[in-house]
N, C-alpha and C positions, 0 to 999 in steps of 0.2 A: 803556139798554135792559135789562130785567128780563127774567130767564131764567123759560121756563116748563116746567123740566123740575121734576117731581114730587121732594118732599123723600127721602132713602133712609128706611125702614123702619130703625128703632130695633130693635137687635139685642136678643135675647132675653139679658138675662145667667143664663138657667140653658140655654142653649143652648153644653154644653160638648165639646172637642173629646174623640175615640177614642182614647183611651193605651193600652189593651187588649195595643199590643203594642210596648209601652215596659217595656225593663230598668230598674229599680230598683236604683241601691245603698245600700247604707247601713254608711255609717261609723259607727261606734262599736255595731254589728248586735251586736256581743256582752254589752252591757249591757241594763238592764233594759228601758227605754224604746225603744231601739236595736230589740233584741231582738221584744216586743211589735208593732212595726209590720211590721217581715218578716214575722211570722209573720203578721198578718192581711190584708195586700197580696197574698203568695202566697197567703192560703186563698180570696183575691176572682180567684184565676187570673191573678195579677202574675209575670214573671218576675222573681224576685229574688235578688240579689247581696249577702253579709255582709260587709265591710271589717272587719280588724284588722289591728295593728300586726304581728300574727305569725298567718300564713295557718293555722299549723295549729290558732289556737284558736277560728279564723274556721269551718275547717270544722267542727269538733266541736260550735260551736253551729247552723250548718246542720244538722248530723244528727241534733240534738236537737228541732229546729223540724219537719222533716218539709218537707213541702207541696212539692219538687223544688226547697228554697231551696240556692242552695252558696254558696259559702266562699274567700276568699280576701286576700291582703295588700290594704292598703288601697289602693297603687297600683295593684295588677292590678283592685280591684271600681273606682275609679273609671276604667280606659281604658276597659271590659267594658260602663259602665255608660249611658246616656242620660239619665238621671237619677239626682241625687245627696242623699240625706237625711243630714243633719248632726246625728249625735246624740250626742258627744262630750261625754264632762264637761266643764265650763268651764274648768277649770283648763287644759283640753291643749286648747284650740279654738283659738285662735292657730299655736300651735306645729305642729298637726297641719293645719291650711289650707296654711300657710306651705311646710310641706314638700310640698305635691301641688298645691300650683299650675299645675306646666307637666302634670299629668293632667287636671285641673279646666279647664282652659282652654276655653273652649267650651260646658263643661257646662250642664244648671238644677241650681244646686245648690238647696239645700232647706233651711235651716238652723231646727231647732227645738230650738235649745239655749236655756236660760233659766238667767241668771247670777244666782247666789241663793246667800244668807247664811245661816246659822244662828248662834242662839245660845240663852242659856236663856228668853229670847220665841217661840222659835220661828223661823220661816225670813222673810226680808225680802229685798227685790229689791236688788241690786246695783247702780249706776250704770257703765257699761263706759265708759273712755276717747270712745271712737268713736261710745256713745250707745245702743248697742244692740249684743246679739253678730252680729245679722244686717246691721246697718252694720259692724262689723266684718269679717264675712266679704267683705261686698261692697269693701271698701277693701284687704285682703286677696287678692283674686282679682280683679284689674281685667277681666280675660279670660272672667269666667264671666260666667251668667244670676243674682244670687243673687234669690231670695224669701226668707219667712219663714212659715212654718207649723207645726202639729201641736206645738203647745205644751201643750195644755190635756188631753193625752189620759192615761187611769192604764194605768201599765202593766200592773197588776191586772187592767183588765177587756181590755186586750188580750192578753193572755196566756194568758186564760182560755179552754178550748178548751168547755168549756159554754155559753159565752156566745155566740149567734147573732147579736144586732142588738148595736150601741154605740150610745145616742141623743145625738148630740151635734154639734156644730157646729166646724168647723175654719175659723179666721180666716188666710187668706192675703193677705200683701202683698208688694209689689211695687214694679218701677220699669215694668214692660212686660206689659200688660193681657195677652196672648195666652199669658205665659209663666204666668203666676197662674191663666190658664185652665185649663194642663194639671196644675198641683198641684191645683188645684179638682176637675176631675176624677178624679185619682187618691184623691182625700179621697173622693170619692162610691162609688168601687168598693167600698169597708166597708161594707155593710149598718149601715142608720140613720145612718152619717155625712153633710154634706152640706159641702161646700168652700165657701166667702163672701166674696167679696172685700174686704175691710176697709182699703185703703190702702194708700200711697207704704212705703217702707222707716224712713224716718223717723217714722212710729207703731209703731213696732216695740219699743221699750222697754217701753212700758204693756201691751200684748199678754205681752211675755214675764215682766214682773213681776207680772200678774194670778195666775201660778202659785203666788205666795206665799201668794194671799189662798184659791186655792183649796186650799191644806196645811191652813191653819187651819179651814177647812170643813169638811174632810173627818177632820182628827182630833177635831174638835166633836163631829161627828154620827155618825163611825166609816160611812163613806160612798168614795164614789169619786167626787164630782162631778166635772162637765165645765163647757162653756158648752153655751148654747142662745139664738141669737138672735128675738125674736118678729117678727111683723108683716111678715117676708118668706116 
């Protein structure tokens, strides 16, 4: 017998969910990168959290940033927090997962850490044990949501308080379409940004090793580039 109930309507994938009043934290908020996305998250009317390893140098860059961003150890921004952005040197991305696991339990974290070399060529992508730093976090925090995003952004032009739009595209992956929904949305709350879903966790290497190729870009041409996907 053949069912004649009508097929469901194919959801819109730029039909994304309201994070509007979703806390933000972000580890490593007191570096550059770090740094850069608080400031522009809160200036899109994000509430946001700075994590450091020493709350007082967590607050001092909240009050440098403005925009109602605070401040705090990295334990207290991830309980505080509902969403978690991972912007840690590489070097302490293990170490620093490791130790806030039983905080992180539960979380989205976010990780847009890119493991990357230098030398007198210039900078080259890293191969991590685990494949990816964002497979790593995920195997790292078996208890969290991890994704991967916000790889590709300068912390120059986020930083820049002249700068109104960013025109740029942010590749989020994932293992759970719903959870890639709401970094996709928070990618969107940046004027000109637009969040994309780009895949499983396991494309997550070539995403974060694209950053190498955009160093040498951008010191070619003395430039900021980003990505921009066409044809969507």
């Amino acid at each position: 017998m053949t069912s004649s109930a009508a097929p469901s309507p194919k959801k819109d994938p730029w039909d994304l969910p309201d994070v509007s009043g979703l806390t933000v934290g972000v580890l490593g908020g007191t570096g550059d990168q770090g740094r850069g996305l608080a400031y522009r998250l809160a200036r899109s009317g994000q509430k946001v959290i700075i994590g450091s390893r020493k709350a007082e140098r967590a607050r001092d860059a909240a009050g440098e940033i403005g925009q109602g961003v605070e401040g705090a150890d990295n334990a207290a921004c991830a309980r505080r927090s509902d969403v978690l952005i991972i912007a840690v040197p590489w070097d302490g991305h293990a170490a620093t997962l490791e130790g806030l696991r039983e905080e992180l339990s539960g979380k989205l974290v976010v990780d847009c850490v890119n493991p990357l070399g230098f030398d007198k060529k210039g900078a080259y992508a890293l191969v991590p044990e685990a494949g990816s730093a964002a497979e790593q976090a995920a195997a790292l925090l078996p208890d969290s949501r991890v994704t991967a995003a916000f790889h590709h952004l300068s912390a120059v032009l986020l930083s820049d308080p002249e700068i109104e739009e960013i025109e740029t595209d942010v590749m989020v992956l994932g293992e759970v379409r719903a959870d890639c929904e709401i970094v996709q949305a928070l990618a969107g709350r940046i004027p000109g940004m637009r969040g994309v879903f780009a895949g499983r966790l396991r494309n997550a290497h070539q995403v974060e090793s694209l950053v190498a190729n955009l160093i040498s870009v951008n010191r070619r041409y003395q430039a900021h580039a980003g990505v921009r996907l066409t044809d969507i």
